[in-house]
C-alpha positions as a Python dict, from the first residue, in 0.01 Angstrom:
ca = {
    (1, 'X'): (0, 0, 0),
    (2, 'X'): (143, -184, -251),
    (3, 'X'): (-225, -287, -468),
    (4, 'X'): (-239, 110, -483),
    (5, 'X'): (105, 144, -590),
    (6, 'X'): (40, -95, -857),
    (7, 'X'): (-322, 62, -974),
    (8, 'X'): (-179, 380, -957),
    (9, 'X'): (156, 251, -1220),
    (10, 'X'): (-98, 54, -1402),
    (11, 'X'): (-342, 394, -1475),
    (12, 'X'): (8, 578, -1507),
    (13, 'X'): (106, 380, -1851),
    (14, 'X'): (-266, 348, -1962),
    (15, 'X'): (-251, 702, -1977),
    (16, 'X'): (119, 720, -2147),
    (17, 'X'): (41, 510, -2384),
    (18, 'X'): (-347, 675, -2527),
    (19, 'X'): (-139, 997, -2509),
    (20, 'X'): (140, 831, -2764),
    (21, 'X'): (-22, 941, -3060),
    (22, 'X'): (155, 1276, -3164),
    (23, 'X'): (488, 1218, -3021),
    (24, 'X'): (751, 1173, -3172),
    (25, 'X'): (987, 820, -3182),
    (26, 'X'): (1253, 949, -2901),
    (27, 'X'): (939, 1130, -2700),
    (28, 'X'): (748, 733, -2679),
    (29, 'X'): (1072, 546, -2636),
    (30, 'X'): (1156, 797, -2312),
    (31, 'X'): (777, 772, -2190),
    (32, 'X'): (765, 395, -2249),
    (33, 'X'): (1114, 339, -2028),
    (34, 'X'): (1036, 568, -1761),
    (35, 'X'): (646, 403, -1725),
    (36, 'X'): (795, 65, -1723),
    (37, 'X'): (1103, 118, -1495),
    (38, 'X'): (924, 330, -1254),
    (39, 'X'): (640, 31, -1236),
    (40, 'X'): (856, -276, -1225),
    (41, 'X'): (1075, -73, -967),
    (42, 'X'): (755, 55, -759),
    (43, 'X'): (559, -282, -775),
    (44, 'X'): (889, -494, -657),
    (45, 'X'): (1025, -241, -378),
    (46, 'X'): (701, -83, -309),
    (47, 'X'): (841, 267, -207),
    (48, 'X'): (759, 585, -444),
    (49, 'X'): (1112, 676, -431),
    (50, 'X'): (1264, 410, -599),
    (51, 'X'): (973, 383, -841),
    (52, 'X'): (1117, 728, -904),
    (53, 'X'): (1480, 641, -972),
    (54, 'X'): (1299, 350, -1156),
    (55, 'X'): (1154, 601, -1402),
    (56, 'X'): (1478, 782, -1437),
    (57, 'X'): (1670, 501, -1544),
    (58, 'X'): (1366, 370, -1748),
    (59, 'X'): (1410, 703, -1926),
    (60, 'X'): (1751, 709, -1980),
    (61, 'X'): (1775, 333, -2130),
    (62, 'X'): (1480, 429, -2358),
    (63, 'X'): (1671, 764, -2475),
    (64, 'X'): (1992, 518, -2544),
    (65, 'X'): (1790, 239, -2713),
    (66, 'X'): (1617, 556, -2960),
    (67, 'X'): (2008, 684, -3028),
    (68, 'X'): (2085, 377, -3075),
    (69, 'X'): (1788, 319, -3329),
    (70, 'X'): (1853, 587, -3511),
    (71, 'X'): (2253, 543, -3566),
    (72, 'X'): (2178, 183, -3711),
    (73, 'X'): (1910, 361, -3954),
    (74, 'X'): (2175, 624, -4053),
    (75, 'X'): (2451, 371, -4106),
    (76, 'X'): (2184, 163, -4321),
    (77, 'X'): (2105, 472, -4516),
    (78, 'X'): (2487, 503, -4582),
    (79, 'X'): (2504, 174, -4663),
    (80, 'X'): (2257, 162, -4948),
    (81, 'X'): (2393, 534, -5077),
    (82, 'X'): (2750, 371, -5080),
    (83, 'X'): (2613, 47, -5242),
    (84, 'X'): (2384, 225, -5538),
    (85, 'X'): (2777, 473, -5587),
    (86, 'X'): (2940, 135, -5649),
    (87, 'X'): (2693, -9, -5889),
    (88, 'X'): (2662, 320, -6111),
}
């Protein structure tokens, strides 16, 4: 049970990640947490439903690490715009 629970996780991000190529950076961040929680979740309790709740939380840490990603490159953005104000 558990080598086919880890083929099947293993095909599951293979997949993920050849698909990666028109999404956008919030879409890969979600797919990449939810693939890796839902494997390292499913490989070390070997049941599908907490590979499940795995994937959920995977998804919802890699929606916070992308809002996270993208306040730090708004507040750099403001940064600069403040620092070329002050050298005008």
């Amino acid at each position: 049970m558990n080598r086919n629970l880890t083929l099947c996780c293993a095909l599951a991000a293979a997949l993920m990640v050849g698909g990666c190529a028109g999404m956008t950076d919030t879409q890969r961040r979600v797919g990449t947490g939810a693939a890796v929680g839902g494997a390292v979740v499913g490989v070390a309790l070997g049941d599908w439903g907490w590979a499940a709740a795995g994937a959920a939380a995977g998804a919802a840490t890699g929606y916070l690490y992308d809002k996270s990603k993208k306040n730090e490159q708004n507040a750099y953005q403001q940064g600069v715009k403040d620092g070329q104000a002050k050298s005008r």
